[in-house]
mmCIF file of the N, C-alpha and C atoms, coordinates in Angstrom:
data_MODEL
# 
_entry.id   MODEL 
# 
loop_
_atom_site.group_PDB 
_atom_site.id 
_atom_site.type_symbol 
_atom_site.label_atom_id 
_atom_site.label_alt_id 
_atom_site.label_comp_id 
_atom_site.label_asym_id 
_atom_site.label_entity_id 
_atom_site.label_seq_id 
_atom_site.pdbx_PDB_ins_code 
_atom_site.Cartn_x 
_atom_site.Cartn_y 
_atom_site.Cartn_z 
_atom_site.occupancy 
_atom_site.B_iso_or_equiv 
_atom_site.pdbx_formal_charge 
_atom_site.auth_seq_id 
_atom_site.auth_comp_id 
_atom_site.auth_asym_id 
_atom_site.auth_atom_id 
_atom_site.pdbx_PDB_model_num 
ATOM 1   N N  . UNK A 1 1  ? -59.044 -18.550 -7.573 1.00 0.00 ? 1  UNK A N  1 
ATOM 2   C CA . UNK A 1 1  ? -60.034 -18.367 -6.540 1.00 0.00 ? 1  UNK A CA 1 
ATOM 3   C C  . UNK A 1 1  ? -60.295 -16.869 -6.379 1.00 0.00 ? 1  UNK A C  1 
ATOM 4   N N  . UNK A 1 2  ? -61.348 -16.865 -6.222 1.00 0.00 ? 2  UNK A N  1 
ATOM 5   C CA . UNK A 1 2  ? -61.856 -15.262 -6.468 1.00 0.00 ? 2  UNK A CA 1 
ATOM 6   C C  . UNK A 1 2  ? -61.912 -15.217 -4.928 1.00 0.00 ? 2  UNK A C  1 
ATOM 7   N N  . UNK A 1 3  ? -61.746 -14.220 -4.335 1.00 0.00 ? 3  UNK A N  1 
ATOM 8   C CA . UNK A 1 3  ? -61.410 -13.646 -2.727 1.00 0.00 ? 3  UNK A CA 1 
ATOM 9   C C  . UNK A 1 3  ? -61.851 -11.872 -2.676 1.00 0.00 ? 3  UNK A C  1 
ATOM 10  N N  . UNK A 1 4  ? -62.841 -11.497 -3.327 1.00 0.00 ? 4  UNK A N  1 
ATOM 11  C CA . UNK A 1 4  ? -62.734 -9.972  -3.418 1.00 0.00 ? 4  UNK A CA 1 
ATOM 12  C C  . UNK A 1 4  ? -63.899 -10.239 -2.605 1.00 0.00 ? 4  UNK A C  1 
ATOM 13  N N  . UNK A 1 5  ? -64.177 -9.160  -2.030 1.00 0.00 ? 5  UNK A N  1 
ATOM 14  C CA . UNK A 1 5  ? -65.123 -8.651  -0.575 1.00 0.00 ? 5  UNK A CA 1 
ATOM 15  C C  . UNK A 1 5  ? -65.381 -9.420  0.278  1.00 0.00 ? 5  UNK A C  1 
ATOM 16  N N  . UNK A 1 6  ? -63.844 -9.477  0.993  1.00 0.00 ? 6  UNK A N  1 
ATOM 17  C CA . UNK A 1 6  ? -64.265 -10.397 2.182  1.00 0.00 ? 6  UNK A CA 1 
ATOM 18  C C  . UNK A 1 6  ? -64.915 -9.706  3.210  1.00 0.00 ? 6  UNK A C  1 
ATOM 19  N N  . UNK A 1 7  ? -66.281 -10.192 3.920  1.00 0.00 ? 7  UNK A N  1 
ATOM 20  C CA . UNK A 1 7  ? -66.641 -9.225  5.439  1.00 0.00 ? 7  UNK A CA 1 
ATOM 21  C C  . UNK A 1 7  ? -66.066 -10.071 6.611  1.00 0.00 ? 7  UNK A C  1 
ATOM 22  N N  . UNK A 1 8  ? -64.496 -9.425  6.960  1.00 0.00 ? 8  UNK A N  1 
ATOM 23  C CA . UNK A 1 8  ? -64.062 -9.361  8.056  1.00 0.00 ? 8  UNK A CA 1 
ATOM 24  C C  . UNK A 1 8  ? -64.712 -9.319  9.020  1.00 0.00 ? 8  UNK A C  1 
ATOM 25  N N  . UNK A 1 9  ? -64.523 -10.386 10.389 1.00 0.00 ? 9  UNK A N  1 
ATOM 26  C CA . UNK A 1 9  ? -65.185 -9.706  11.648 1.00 0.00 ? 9  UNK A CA 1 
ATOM 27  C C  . UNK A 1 9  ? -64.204 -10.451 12.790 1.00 0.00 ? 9  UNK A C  1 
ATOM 28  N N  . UNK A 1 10 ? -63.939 -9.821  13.789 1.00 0.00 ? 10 UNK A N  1 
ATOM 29  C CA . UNK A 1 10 ? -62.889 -10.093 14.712 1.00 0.00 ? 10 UNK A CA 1 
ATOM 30  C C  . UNK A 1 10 ? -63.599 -10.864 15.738 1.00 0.00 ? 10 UNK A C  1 
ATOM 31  N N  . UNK A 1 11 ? -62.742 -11.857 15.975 1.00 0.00 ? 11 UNK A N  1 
ATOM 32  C CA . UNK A 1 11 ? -63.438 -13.259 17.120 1.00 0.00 ? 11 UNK A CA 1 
ATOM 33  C C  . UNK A 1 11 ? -64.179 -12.641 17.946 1.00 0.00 ? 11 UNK A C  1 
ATOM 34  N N  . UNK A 1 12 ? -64.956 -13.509 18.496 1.00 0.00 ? 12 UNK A N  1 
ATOM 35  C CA . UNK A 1 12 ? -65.719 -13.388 19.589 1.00 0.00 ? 12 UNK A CA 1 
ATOM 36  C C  . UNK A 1 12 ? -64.708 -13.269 20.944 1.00 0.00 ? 12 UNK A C  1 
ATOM 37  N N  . UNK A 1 13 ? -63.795 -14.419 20.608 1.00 0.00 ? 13 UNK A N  1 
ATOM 38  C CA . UNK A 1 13 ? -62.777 -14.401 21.898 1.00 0.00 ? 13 UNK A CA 1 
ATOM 39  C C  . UNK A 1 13 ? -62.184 -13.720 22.056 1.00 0.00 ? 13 UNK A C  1 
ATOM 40  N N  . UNK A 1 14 ? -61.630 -12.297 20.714 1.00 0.00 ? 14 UNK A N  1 
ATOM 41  C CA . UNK A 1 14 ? -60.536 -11.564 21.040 1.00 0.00 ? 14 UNK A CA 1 
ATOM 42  C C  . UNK A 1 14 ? -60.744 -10.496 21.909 1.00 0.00 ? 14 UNK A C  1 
ATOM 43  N N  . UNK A 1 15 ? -59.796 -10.013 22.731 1.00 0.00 ? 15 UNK A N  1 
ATOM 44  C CA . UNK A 1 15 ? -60.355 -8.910  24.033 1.00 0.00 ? 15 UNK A CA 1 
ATOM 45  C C  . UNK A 1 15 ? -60.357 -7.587  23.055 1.00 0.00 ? 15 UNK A C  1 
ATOM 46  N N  . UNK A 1 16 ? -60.808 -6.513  24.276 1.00 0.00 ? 16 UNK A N  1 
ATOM 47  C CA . UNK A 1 16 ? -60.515 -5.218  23.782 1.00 0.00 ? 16 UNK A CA 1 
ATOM 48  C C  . UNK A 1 16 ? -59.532 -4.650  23.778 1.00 0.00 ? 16 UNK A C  1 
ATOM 49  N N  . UNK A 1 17 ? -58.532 -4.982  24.439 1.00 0.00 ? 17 UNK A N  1 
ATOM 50  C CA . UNK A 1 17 ? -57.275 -4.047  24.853 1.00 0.00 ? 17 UNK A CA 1 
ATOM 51  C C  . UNK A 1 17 ? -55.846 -4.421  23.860 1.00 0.00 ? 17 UNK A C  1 
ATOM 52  N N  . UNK A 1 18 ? -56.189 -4.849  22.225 1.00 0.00 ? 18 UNK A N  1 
ATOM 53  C CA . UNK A 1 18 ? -55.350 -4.587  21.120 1.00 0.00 ? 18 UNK A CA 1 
ATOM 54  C C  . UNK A 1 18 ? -54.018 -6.314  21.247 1.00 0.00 ? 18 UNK A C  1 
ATOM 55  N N  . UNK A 1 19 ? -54.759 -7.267  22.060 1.00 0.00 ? 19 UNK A N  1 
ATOM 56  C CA . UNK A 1 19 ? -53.731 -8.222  21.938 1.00 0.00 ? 19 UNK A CA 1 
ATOM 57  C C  . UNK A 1 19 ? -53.707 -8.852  21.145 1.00 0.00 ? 19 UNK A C  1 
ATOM 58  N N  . UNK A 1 20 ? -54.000 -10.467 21.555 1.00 0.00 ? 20 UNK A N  1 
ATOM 59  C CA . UNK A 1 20 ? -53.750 -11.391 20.629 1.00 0.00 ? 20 UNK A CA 1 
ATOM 60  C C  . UNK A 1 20 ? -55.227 -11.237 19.884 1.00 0.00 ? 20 UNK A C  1 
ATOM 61  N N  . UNK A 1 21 ? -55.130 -10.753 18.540 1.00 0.00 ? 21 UNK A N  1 
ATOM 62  C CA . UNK A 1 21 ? -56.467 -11.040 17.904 1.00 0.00 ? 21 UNK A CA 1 
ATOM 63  C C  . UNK A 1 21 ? -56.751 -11.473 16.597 1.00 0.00 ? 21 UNK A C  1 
ATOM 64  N N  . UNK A 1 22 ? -58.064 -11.908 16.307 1.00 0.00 ? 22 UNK A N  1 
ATOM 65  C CA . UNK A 1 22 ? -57.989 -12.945 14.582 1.00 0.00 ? 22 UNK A CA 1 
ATOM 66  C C  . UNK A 1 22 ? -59.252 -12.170 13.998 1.00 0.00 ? 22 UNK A C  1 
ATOM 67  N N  . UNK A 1 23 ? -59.091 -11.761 12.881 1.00 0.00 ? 23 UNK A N  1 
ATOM 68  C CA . UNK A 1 23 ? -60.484 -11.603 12.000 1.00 0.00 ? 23 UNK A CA 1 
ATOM 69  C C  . UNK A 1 23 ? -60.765 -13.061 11.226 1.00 0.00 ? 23 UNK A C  1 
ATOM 70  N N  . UNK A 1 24 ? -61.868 -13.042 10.726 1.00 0.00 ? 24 UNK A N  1 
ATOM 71  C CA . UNK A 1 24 ? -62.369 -13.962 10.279 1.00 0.00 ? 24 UNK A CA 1 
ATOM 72  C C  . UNK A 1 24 ? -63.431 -13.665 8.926  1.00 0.00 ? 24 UNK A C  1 
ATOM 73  N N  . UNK A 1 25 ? -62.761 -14.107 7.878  1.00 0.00 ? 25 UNK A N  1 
ATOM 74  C CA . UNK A 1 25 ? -64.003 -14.113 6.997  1.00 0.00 ? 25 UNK A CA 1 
ATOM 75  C C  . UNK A 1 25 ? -64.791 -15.246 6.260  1.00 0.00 ? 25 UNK A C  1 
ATOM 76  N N  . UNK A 1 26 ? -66.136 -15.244 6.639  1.00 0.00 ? 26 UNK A N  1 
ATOM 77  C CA . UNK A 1 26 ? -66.444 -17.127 5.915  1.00 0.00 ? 26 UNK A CA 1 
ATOM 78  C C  . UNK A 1 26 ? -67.596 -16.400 4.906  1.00 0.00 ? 26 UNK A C  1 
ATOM 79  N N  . UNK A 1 27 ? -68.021 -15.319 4.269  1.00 0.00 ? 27 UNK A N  1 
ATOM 80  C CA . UNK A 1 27 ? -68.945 -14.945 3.043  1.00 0.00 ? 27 UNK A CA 1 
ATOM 81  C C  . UNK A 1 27 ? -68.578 -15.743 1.810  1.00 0.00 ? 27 UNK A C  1 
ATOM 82  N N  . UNK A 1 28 ? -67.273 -15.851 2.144  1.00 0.00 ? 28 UNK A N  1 
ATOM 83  C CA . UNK A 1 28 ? -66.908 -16.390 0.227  1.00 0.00 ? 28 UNK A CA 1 
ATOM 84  C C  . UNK A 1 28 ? -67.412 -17.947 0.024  1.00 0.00 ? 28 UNK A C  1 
ATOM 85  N N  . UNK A 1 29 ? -67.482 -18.440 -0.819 1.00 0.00 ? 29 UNK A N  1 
ATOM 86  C CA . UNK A 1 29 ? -68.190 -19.478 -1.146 1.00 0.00 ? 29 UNK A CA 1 
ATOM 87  C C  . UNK A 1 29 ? -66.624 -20.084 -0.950 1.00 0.00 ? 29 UNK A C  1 
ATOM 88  N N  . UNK A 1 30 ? -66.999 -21.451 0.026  1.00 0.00 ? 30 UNK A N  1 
ATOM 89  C CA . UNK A 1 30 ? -66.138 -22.236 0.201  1.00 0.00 ? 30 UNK A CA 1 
ATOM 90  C C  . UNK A 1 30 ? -64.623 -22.108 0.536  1.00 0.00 ? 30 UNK A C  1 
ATOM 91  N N  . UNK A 1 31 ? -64.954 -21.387 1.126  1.00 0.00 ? 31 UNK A N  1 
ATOM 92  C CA . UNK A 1 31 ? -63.279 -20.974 2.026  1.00 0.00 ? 31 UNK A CA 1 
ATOM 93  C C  . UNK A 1 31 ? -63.705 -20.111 2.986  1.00 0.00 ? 31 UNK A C  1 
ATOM 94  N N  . UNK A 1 32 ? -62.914 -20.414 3.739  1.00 0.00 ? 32 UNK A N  1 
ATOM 95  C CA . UNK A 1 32 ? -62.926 -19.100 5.020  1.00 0.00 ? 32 UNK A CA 1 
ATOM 96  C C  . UNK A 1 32 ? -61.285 -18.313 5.303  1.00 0.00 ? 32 UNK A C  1 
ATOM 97  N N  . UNK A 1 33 ? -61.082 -16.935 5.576  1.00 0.00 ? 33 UNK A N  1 
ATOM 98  C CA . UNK A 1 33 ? -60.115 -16.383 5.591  1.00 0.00 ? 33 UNK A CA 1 
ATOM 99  C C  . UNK A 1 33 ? -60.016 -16.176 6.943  1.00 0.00 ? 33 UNK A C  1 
ATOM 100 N N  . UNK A 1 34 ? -58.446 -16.119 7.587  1.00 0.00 ? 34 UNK A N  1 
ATOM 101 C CA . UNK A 1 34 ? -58.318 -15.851 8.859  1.00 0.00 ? 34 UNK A CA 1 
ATOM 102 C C  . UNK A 1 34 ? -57.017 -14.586 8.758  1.00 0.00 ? 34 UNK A C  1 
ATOM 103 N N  . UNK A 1 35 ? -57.070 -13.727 9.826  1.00 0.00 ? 35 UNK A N  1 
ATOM 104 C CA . UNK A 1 35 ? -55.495 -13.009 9.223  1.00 0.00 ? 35 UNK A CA 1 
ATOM 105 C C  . UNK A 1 35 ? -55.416 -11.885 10.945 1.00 0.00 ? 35 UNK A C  1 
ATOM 106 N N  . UNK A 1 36 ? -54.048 -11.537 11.226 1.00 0.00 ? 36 UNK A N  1 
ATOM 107 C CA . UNK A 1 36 ? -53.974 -11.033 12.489 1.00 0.00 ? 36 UNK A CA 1 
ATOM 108 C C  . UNK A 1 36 ? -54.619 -9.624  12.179 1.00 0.00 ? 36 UNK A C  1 
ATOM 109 N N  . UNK A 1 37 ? -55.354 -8.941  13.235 1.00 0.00 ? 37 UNK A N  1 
ATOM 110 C CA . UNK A 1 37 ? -55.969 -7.925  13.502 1.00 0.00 ? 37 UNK A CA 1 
ATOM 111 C C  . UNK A 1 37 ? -54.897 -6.807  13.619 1.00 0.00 ? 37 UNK A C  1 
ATOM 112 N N  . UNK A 1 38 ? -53.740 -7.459  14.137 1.00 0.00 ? 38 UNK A N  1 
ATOM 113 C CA . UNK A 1 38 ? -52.686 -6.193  14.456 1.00 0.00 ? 38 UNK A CA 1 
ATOM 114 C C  . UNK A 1 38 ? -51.904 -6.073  12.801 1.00 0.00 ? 38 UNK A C  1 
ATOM 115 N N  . UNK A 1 39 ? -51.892 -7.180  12.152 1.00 0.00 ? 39 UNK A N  1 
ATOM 116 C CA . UNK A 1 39 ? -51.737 -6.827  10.948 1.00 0.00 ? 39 UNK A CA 1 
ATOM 117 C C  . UNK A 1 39 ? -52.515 -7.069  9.816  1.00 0.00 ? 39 UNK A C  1 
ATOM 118 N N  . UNK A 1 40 ? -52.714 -6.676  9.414  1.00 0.00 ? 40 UNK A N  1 
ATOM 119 C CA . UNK A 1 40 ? -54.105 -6.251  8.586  1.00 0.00 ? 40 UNK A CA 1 
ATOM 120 C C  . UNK A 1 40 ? -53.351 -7.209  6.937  1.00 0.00 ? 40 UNK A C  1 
ATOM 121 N N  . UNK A 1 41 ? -52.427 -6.236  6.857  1.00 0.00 ? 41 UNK A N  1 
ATOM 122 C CA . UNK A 1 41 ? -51.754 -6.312  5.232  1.00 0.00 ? 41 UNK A CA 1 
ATOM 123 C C  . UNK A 1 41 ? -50.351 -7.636  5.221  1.00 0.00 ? 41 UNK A C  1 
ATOM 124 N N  . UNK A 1 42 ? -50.484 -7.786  6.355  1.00 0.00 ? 42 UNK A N  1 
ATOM 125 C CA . UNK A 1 42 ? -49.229 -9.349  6.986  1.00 0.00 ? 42 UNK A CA 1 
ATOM 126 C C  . UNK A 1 42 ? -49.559 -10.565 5.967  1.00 0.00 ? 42 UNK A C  1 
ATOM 127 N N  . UNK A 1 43 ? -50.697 -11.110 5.183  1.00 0.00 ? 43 UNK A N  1 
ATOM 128 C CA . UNK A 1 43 ? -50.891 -11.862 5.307  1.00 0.00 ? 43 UNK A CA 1 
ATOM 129 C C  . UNK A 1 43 ? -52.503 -12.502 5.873  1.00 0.00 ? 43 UNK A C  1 
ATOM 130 N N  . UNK A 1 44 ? -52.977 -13.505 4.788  1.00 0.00 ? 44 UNK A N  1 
ATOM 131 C CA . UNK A 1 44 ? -53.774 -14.205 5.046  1.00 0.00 ? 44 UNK A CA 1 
ATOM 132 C C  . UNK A 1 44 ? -53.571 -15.378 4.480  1.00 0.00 ? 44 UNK A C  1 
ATOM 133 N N  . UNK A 1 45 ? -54.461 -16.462 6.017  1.00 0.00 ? 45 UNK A N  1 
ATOM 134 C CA . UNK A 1 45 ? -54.744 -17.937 5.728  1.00 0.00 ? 45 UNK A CA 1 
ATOM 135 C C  . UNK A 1 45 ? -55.903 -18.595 5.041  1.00 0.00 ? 45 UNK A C  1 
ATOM 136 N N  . UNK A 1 46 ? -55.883 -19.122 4.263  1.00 0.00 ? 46 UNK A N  1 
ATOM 137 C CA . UNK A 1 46 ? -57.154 -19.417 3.445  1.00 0.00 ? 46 UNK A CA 1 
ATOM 138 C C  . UNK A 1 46 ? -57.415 -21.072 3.784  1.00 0.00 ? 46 UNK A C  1 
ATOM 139 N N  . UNK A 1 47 ? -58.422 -21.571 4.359  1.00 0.00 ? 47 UNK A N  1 
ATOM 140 C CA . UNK A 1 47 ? -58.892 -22.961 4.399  1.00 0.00 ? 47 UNK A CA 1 
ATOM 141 C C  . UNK A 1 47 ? -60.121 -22.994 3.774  1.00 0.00 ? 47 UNK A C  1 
ATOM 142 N N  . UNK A 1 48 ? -60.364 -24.399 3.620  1.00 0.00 ? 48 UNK A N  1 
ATOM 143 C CA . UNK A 1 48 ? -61.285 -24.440 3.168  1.00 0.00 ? 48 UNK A CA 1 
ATOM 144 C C  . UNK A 1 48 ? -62.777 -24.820 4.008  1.00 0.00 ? 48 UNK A C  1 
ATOM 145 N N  . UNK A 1 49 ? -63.808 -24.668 3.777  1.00 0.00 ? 49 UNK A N  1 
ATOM 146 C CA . UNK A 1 49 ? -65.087 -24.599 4.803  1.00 0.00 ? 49 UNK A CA 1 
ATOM 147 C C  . UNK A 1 49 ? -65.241 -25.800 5.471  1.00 0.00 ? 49 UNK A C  1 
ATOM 148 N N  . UNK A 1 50 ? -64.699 -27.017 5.180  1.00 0.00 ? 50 UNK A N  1 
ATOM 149 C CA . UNK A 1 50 ? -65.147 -28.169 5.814  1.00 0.00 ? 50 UNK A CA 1 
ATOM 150 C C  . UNK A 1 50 ? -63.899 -28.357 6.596  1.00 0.00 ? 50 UNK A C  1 
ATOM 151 N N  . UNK A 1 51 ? -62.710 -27.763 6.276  1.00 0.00 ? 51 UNK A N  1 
ATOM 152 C CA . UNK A 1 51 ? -61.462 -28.136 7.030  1.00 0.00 ? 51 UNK A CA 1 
ATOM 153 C C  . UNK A 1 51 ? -62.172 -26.650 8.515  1.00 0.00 ? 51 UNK A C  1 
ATOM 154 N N  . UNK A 1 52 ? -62.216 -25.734 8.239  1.00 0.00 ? 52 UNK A N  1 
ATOM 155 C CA . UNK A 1 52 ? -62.709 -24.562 8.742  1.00 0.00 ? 52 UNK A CA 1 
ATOM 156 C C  . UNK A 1 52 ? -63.599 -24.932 9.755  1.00 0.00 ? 52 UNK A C  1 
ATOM 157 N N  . UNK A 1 53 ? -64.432 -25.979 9.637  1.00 0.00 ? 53 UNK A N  1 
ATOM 158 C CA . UNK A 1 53 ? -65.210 -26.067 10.775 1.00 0.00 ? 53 UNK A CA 1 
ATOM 159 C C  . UNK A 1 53 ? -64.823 -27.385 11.557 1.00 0.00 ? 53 UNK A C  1 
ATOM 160 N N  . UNK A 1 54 ? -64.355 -28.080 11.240 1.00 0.00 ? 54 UNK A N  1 
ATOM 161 C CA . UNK A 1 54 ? -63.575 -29.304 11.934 1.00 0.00 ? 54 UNK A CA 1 
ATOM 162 C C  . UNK A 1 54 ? -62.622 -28.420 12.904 1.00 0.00 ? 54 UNK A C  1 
ATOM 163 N N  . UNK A 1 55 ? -61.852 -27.668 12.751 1.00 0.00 ? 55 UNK A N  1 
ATOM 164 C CA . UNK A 1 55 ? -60.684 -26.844 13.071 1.00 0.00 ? 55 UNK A CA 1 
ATOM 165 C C  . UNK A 1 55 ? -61.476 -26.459 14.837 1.00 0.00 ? 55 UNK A C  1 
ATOM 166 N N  . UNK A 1 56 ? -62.924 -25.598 14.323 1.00 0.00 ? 56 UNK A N  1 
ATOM 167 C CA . UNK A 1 56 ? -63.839 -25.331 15.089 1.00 0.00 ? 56 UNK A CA 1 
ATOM 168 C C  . UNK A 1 56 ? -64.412 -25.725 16.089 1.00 0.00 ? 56 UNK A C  1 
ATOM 169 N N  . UNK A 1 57 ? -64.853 -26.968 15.692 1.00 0.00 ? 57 UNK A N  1 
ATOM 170 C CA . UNK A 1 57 ? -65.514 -27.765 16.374 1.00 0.00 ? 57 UNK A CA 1 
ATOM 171 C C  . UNK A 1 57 ? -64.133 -28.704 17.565 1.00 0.00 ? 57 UNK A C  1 
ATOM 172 N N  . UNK A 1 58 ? -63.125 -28.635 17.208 1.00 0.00 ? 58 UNK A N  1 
ATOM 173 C CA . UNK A 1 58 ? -61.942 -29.582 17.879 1.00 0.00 ? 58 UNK A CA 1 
ATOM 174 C C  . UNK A 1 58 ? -61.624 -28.408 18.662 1.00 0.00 ? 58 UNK A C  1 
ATOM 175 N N  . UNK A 1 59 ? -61.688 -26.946 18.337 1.00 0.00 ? 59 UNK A N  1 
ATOM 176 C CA . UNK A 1 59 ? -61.253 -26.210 19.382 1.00 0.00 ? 59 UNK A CA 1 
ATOM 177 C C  . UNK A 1 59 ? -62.798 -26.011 20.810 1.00 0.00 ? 59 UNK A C  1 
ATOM 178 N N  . UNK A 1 60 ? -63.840 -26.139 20.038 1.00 0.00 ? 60 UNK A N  1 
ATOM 179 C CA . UNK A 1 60 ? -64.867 -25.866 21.196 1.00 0.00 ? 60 UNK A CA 1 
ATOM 180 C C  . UNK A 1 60 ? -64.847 -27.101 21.905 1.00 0.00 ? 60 UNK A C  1 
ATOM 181 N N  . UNK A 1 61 ? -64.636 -28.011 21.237 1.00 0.00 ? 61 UNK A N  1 
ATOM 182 C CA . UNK A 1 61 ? -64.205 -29.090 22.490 1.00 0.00 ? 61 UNK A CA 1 
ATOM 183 C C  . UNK A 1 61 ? -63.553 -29.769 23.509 1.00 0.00 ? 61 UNK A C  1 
ATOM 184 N N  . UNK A 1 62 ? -62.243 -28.520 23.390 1.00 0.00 ? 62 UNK A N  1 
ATOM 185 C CA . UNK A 1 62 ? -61.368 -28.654 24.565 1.00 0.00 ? 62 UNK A CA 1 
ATOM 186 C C  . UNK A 1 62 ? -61.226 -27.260 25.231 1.00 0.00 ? 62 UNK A C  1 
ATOM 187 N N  . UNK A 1 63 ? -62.296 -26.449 25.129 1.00 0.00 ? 63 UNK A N  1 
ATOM 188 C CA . UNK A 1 63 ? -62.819 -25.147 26.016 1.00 0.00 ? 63 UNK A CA 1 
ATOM 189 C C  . UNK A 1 63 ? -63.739 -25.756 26.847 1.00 0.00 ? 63 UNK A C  1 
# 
């Protein structure tokens, strides 16, 4: 799986003041990347786009 230039962008939900936070990358064809903001180089989760938005959609529905 090719994963080169992901465009990172940090949740909508995460605050400003350096806490709990998630980047998010969905450019790549058929996967989306998730990985902590406080660690950059920790580690990333890779799903795939249809698991990725189910994930989504089950969390906007109990907000």
């Amino acid at each position: 799986m090719d994963v080169t230039d992901p465009r990172w962008r940090k949740s909508t939900k995460s605050g400003t003041n350096g806490g709990n936070c998630v980047e998010v990358a969905y450019n790549l064809p058929g996967v989306v990347l998730v990985r902590d903001t406080k660690d950059r180089d920790g580690g990333t989760l890779t799903f795939g786009s249809a698991a990725w938005c189910a994930f989504v959609t089950q969390v906007a529905q109990r907000t």
